[in-house]
N, C-alpha and C positions, 0 to 999 in steps of 0.2 A: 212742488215748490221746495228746492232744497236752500233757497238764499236770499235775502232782504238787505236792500237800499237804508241804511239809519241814520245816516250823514252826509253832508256834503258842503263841497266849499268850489267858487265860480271867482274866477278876476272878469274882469271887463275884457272881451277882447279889441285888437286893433295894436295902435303904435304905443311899444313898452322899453322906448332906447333906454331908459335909466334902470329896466331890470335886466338878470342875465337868466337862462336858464335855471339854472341853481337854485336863484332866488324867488322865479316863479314854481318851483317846485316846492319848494320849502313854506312856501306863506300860504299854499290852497292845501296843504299836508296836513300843517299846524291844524290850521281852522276846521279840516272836514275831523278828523280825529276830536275836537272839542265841541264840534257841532253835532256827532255821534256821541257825544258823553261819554266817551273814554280816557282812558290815558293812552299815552304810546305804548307803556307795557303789554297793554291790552292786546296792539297787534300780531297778529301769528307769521300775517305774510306780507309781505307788497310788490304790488304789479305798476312797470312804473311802463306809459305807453307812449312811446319819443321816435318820431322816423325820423328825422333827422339827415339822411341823405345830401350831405354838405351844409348843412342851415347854418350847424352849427360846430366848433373847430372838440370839442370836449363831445367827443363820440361813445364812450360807455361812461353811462348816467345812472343806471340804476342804484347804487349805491348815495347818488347824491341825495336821495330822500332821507336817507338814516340821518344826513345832517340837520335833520326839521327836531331833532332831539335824542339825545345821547339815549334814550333808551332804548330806539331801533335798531339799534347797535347791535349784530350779530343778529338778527331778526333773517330771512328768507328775500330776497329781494331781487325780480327778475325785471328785464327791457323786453315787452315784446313790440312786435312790428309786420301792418301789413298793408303797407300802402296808406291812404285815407282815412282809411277802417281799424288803424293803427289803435285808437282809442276803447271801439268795442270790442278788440281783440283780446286787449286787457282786462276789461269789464268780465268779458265771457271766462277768462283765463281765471279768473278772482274767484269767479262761480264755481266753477270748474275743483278748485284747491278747496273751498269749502263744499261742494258733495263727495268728494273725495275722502272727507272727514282729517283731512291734515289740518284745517285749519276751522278756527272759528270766528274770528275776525280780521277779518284782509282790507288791508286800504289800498287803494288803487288810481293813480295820478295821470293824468296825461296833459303834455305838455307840448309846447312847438316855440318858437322863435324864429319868425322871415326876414320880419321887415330890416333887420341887422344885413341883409345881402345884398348886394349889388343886384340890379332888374336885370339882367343877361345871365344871372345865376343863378334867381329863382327861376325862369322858367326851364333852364337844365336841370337843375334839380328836380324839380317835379314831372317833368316827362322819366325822367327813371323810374316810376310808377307804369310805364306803359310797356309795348313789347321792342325792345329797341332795335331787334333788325328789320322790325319793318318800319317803324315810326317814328326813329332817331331824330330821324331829321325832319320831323312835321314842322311845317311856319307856324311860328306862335305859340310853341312846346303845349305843353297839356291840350288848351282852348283851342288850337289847333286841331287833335284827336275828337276832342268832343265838336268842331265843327264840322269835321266830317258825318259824325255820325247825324248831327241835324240836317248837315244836306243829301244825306240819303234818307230822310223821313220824309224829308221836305218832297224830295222826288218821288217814295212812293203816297206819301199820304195826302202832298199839296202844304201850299204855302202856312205854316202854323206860327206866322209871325206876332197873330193878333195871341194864341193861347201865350207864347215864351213870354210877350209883355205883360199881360196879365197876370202870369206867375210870380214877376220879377216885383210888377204895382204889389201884390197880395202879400208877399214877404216884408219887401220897404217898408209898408204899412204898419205890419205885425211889427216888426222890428221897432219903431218909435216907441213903444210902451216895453222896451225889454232894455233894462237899467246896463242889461251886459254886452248890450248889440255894438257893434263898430261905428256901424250907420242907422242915427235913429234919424230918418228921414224919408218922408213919406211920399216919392218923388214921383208920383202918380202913374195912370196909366198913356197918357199922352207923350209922358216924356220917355219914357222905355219902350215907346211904339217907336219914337221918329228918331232918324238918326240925323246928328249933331255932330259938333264942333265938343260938346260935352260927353259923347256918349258915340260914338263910332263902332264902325263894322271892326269887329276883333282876331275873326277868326270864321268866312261862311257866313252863314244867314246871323250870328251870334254877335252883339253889340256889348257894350261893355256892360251894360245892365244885366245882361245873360250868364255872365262869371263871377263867382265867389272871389271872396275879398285874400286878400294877406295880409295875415295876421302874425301878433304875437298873443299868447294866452294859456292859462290854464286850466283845469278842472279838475278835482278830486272826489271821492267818494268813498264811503266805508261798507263796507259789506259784511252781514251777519249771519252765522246760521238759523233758522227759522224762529228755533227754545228762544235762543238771546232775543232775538229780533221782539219777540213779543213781547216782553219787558221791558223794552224802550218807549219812548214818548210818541216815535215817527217810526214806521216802518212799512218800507213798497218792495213786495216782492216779486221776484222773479213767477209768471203764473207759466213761459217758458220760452227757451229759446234756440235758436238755429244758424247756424253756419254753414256757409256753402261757399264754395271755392270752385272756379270755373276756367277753360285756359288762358291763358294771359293773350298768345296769340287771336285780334278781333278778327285774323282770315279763318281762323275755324270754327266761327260760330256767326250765329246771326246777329249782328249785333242792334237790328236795330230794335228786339225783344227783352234783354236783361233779361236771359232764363234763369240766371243765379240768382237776382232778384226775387225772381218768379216763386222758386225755387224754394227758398228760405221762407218767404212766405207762406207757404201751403204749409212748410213743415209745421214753423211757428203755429201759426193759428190753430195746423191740426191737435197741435199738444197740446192745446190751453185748452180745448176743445167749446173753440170761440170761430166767429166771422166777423168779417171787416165789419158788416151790420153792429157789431156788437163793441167797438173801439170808439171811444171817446173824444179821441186826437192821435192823428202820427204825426211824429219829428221824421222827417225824410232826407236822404242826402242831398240837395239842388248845387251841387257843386257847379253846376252849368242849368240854367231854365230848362235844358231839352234833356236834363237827367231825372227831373223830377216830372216831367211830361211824361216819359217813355217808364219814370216808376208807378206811374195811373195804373198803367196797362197792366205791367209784373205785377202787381199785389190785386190786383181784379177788382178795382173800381169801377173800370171799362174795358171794353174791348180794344185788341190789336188795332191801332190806326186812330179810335176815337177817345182817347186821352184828352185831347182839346174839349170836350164837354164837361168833364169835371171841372177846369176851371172858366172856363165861358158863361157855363150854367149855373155858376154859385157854388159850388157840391164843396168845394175845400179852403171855402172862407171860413172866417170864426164865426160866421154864426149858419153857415152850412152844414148837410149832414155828416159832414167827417173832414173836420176842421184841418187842414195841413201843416204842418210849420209855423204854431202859433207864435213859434219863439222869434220869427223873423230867416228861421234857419241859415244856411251856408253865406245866402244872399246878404242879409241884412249883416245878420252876428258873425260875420267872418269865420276865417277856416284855418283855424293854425291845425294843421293838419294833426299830430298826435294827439291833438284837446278834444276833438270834434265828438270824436265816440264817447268818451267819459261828460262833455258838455250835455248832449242828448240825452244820458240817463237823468244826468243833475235835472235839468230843467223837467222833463217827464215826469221826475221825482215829485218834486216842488207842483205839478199841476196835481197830482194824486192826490196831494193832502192839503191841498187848497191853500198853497204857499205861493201863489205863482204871479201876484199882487194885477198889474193892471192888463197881464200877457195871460191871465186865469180863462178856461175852459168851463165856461159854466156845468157844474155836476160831472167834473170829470169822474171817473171808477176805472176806467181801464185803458190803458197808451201803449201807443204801439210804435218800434222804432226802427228805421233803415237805414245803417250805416256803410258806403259801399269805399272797396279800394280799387283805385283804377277805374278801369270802362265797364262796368260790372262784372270782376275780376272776382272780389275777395267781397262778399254779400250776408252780413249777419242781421238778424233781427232779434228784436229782445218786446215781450209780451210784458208789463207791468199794470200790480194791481197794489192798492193798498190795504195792508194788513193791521195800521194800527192808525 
């Protein structure tokens, strides 16, 4: 453990016309840095996590943190970006600059802004996330990609309409008790089974209950080296983590596996020198119901093809043996795509130290997280335990 979790600061996601980038960067800045109990001097670095890919017309952002107060001013201050995963890339990057010993405490922001775009332009924008000579032109940009991939499951493994429902019911659910979710509504499993005039085929076997929301939002966190870490009030640290990157093109792999997923998994856990047995709660990416189905399989819940019995059978309700997505995840609490990964630590944070109010994990100790970019492209996980 080179790094600990000792602040943090969450907006609500969802629709934020009266704020601008800027400004949601600036107000989850302020607060995670005085929710760590420091000042801004105190920061060494910042990792600001923004994809951005047209969302927004003010394209290098990383400096627009230093505007959360005059004394970040000349401070280290980088943009990274990688897809979806945009956010834990920052997170990991934060980690990364404190075991390096360059820094001691790093704040680290992620941000997005959609719903400002025109509907023809978000889903071009976010298919740029995928491999564009072969998928440019999918109907229905992203939802599109990921419907393909559920109707190759669907083909080899048979119709999993009832698990995508249940996924989508189990999130909607979670989500009602998370103050920061988009959609706190708990729209059952009847109505994410049938399709509607409310709820339509979007893209393949996938209804609109099946895709993650657009959002506007942010997330912040502060990060400390371990000495500091312990003489703070709150501290979750890193017990460890893993990145994997896999080709973008989905013709040259299997896609209907997420071996990056898989991948990062086996790393992660090997280091903490933990099993899924031993996890508390995972935040997982469901940017689509059939990504957080086919992530059953990657992280070895279940076996290849039988993913639909962890959620049929209870296994990743909150009060199942390895609760999923307490938060409401992608489904519920929206997805501004560079917040998602820094939202996931926040909230995972918040369950550690029994801050997580009525979306609480009974007896959490140890969370585990999946934040992915693209079609299982760009695959980090982050193992957290609390230290204080």
């Amino acid at each position: 453990m080179t790094a600990a979790i000792i602040g943090w600061a969450h907006t609500p996601f969802g629709k934020h016309s009266d704020e601008t980038v800027e400004s949601l960067i600036i107000g989850v800045a302020r607060d995670a840095i005085a929710d760590a109990g420091l000042e801004p001097a105190d920061i060494d670095e910042i990792v600001l996590g923004h994809f951005n890919a047209g969302f927004s017309a003010q394209d290098f952002t990383a400096s627009l943190v230093l505007q959360a107060d005059p004394a970040l001013r000349f401070k280290k201050a980088t943009r990274v970006e990688n897809a979806c995963a945009t956010g834990s890339a920052a997170v990991h990057q934060g980690v990364r600059a404190i075991s390096s010993g360059e820094a001691r405490h790093v704040l680290v922001v992620g941000v997005e802004q959609m719903t400002t775009t025109p509907g023809p332009e978000i889903g071009k924008n976010l298919l740029k996330a995928s491999y564009l000579p072969e998928d440019g032109d999918t109907p229905a940009g992203f939802a599109g990609v990921f419907g393909k991939i559920a109707h190759g499951y669907f083909q080899k493994y048979g119709d999993q309409s009832d698990a995508l429902a249940k996924i989508a019911a189990k999130n909607h659910k979670n989500g009602v008790n998370n103050p920061y979710a988009q959609m706190r509504k708990d729209l059952g499993f009847d109505f994410c089974r049938a399709e509607s005039e409310k709820n339509p085929f979007v893209a393949g076997p996938l209804k609109r209950t099946d895709c993650s929301l657009v959002s506007d939002g942010a997330a912040a966190l502060v990060l400390s080296d371990i000495p500091s870490a312990l003489g703070r009030r709150k501290a979750v640290a890193f017990r460890s983590l893993a990145h994997v990157q896999d080709f973008l093109p989905m013709s040259k792999r299997d896609i209907l596996r997420f071996e990056g997923c898989g991948e990062a998994w086996k790393r992660a856990l090997a280091r903490a020198g933990a099993t899924l047995d031993n996890l508390s709660f995972v935040e997982t990416h469901d940017c689509f119901t059939i990504a957080e189905l086919i992530e059953y399989e990657a992280m070895g819940l279940a076996p290849e093809g039988e993913g639909a019995r962890a959620i049929l059978e209870g296994w990743t309700e909150m009060d199942g043996k390895l609760p999923v997505n307490p938060s409401g995840g992608l489904k519920a609490k929206g997805h501004p795509i560079g917040a998602t990964g820094v939202s996931m630590h926040v909230l995972s944070a918040m369950q550690l130290t029994g801050q997580a109010g009525d979306i609480q994990v009974k007896g959490a100790e140890l969370g585990g997280i999946f934040n992915m970019g693209g079609a299982a492209v760009a695959n980090y996980v982050s193992i957290l335990q609390p230290i204080r």
